[in-house]
Each structure stands twice: as C-alpha cells, then as structure tokens.
N, C-alpha and C positions, 0 to 999 in steps of 0.2 A: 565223604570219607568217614568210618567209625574209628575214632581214636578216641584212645581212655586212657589217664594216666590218673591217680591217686597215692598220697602219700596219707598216715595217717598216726595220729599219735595220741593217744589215750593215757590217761590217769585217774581211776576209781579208789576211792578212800570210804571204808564203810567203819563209824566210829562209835562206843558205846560207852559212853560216863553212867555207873553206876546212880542209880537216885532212889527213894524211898515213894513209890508210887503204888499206889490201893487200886485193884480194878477188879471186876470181872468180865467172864471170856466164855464161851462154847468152843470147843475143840470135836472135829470134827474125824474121824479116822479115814487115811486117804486111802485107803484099800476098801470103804465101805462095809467094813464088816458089821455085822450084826451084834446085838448084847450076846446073844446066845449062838456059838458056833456051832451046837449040834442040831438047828431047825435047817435045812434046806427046802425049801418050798418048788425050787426047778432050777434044772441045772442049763442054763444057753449056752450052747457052743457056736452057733451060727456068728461071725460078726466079729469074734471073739482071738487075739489074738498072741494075747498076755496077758501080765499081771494088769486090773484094772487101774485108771489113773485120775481117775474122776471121784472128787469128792461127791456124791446123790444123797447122801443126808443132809445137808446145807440146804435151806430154802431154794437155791436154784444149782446145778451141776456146776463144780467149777474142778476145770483139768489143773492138775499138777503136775508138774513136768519135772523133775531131774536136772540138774544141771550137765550128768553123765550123758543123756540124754542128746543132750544140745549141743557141747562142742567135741562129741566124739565123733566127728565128720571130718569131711575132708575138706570143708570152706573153714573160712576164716571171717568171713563177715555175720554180725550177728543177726541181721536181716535172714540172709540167706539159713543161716540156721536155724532161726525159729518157724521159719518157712516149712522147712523140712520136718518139723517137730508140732505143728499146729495144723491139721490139713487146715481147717477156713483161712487161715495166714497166707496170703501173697501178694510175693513182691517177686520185682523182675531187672533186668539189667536196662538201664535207658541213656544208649550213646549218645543218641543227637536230642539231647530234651534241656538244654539251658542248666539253669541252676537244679534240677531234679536228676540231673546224672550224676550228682553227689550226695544229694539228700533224695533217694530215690521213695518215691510213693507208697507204700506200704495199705492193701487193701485188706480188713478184717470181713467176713461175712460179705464180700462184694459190695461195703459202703467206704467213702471218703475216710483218706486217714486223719482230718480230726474230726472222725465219729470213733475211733477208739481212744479211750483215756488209757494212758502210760504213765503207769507208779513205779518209783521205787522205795524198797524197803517201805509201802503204803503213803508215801509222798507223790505229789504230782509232779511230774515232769515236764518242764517247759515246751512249747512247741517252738519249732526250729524256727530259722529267719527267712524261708525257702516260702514263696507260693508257689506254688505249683500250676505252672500253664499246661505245658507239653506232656501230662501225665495218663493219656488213654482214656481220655474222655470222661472215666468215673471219678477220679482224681484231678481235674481241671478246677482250679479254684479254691485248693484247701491248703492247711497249713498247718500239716500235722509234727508229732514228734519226732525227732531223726533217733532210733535205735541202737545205729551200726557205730554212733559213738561210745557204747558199753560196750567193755572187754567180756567175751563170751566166758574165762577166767572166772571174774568175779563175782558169776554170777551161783546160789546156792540152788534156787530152784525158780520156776518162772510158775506165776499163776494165770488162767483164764477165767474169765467170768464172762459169759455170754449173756444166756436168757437172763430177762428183767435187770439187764444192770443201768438203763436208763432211769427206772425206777428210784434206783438207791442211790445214784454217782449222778442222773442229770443228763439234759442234753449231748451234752459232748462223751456221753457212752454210750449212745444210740445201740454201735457195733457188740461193745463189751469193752469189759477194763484188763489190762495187762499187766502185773504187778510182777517185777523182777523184783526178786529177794535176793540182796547179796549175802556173801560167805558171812560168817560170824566166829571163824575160828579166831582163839587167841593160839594157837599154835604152829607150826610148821608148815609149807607152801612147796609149791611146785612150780617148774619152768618147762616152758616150750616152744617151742622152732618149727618154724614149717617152709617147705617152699615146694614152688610148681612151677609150672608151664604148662603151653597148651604142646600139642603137636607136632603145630606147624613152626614151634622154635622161638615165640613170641611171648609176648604178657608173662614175662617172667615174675614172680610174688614170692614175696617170704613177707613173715612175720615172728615178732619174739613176742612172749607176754610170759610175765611172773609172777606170783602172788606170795604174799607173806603173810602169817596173822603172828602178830607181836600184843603180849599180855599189857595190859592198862589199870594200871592199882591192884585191888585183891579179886573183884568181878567181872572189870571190863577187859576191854581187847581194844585194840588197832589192826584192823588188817588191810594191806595195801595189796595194789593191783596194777602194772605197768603192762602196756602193749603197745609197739611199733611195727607197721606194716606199711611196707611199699611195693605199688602194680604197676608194670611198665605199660608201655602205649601196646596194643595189639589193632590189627586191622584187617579187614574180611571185606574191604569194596574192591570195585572193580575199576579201575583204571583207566580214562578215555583213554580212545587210542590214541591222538594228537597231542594229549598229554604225559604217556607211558614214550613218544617218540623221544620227546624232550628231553626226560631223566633218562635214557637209553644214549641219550647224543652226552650228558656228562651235565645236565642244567640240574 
C-alpha cells in the first residue's frame, strides 16, 4: 500500500551584526554583460529562452536563480521546486523507501546526494541523519543534505556551481555546490497560504509561511521566516480481493 502522511514545521533566521571588516571581492555581472555594450560579436537565438541566468565570466558558469523563480509554483516543497528551476536537479516522490520517504534523495548531475555540497548564505550545511538504502540504486548508500527543511520564503536567490567545483570545494562536490542565499531585507515581509488536493479527493495539503525583515542597530537587519505544512495520507494500490471483501463485510 502507498501511504504518505507528512507534517512539517520550519523556522529560518537569517542575522547580520554590523562589524568593521577589510576584504576584497570580484563581482561578477549576472546578466553577463560585456565592458562595452555596443560590440556584439553574434547574436544566438537557438537554445535561448530568456533573459540569461548564468554568470560565464566567473572561472567556471555558475546559474543564478531568483528566488521569484523558485516559489512561483504550485508545490510547496523546496525539493520539488528547485527541481523545477535546475534541469540537472532531481528528486522524486519515494512511498515505500524507509527513512528516504522523508528525507528523499535528491540527485545533482546523476551522482549521489552527498556528492553535492549544500551552503547557505556560503556556510555548509549539515548532512541529514537519513542513509539512504531504498533510494534507486544511485543513491543507495549516501547521506546527503535534506533541502525541503528550507522555507522556499526565505530564500533571496539560490546559486549553482557545476564544472570544476570539486576543484575549489573538495570531494564532497564531485556534483557541484548549491548555495541558498537567504533574504537580507531589514524591512517589510510577506505571507502565504496555499492548499490542494489531488482529484481523486485525497492528500489534502496546505501550508502557511511568512517572513519579516526587522531593522538591527543602524546597518543590520533581522529577518525571520515561519512555514507550516501538513499532507494527508493518499493512496493509488490496489486492493486484494479477499482483502477489499473484508473492509466491504465492515472489518
């Protein structure tokens, strides 16, 4: 029998104490623009969709992605949305798979999820407490970061980093590195509500999540991030027949 039931409850705090710190930086333009905007050398249409979203001046391509982007869907898990928003990104729904039908497997590039490193705000991200047996064979054995604990909300923009990021991150970025950058506003927030079903009148889902960014002395910020979602059970087997008799006699 495929039953899924999930409750789930998240709290993200992104915090910034002002300090007197010296560095330098290369900044990169994500539109790729050129110094000079009046050389065109060739114009490609093939391929070409939209506005570009890939940094190509950077030693290696790295995608930026919007946060607009990411939770302007109609899911609510943040798995599933970055799904939708990264083609090499997939994950999938896994009913009968133990502890992996909560912390579900997430494959970057067709390799193990922890061959992708998961940052935020440029911090590592622990990996979950999940191995991963029952996870389709490419995923058997690993023990990567669980995602779908970040409010899709709080997040400001998500980066990719693919080619050569084993080079610069290490083993455990074989895939590439994932850097969720959360919000940074010190000001005003938004709220949302969502709910579904399938169909057939089952797996009923809502979720709330909010965010606020509240000012911190004269440069910092505080901004918080609340999300609550709960999926009722749904189910798509089939029913022995000597067993469908039974709950038919009132068992």
């Amino acid at each position: 029998m495929k039953l899924f039931e999930k409750k789930k409850l998240t709290v993200l705090c992104s915090l910034l104490i002002p300090l007197s710190v010296g560095f330098s930086s290369q900044v990169y333009a994500a539109d790729g623009d050129s110094a000079n905007d009046n050389e065109v050398e060739e114009v490609v249409s093939v391929g070409t969709r939209g506005k570009p979203r890939s940094v190509m001046e950077s030693p290696a391509p790295v995608d930026v992605i919007p946060s607009s982007e990411i939770v302007n869907q109609g899911g609510t898990d943040l798995n599933d949305l970055v799904r939708n928003a990264v083609p090499s990104y997939n994950v999938n729904a896994q009913p009968i798979s133990d502890a992996a039908t909560i912390v579900r497997p997430a494959n970057l590039r067709g390799l193990a999820p922890d061959h992708t490193l998961v940052l935020i705000n440029g911090k590592r991200r622990h990996r979950a407490a999940v191995i991963t047996w029952l996870g389709n064979g490419i995923s058997n054995g690993s023990q990567g970061p669980d995602i779908s604990a970040i409010p899709g909300m709080a997040l400001k923009n998500l980066e990719v980093l693919r080619d050569g990021a084993a080079a610069q991150y290490g083993s455990d970025a074989i895939a590439g590195v994932m850097n969720f950058v959360l919000k940074d506003d010190s000001e005003g927030g938004a709220v949302e509500v969502r709910y579904g079903q399938y169909s057939a009148g089952d797996g009923q889902t809502y979720t709330f999540a909010g965010n606020v960014g509240l000012p911190l002395g004269d440069d910092g910020f505080l901004n918080l991030t609340l999300e609550y979602g709960n999926q009722d059970p749904t189910d798509r087997s089939v029913q022995r027949a000597d067993a469908q008799a039974l709950i038919d006699a009132g068992y």
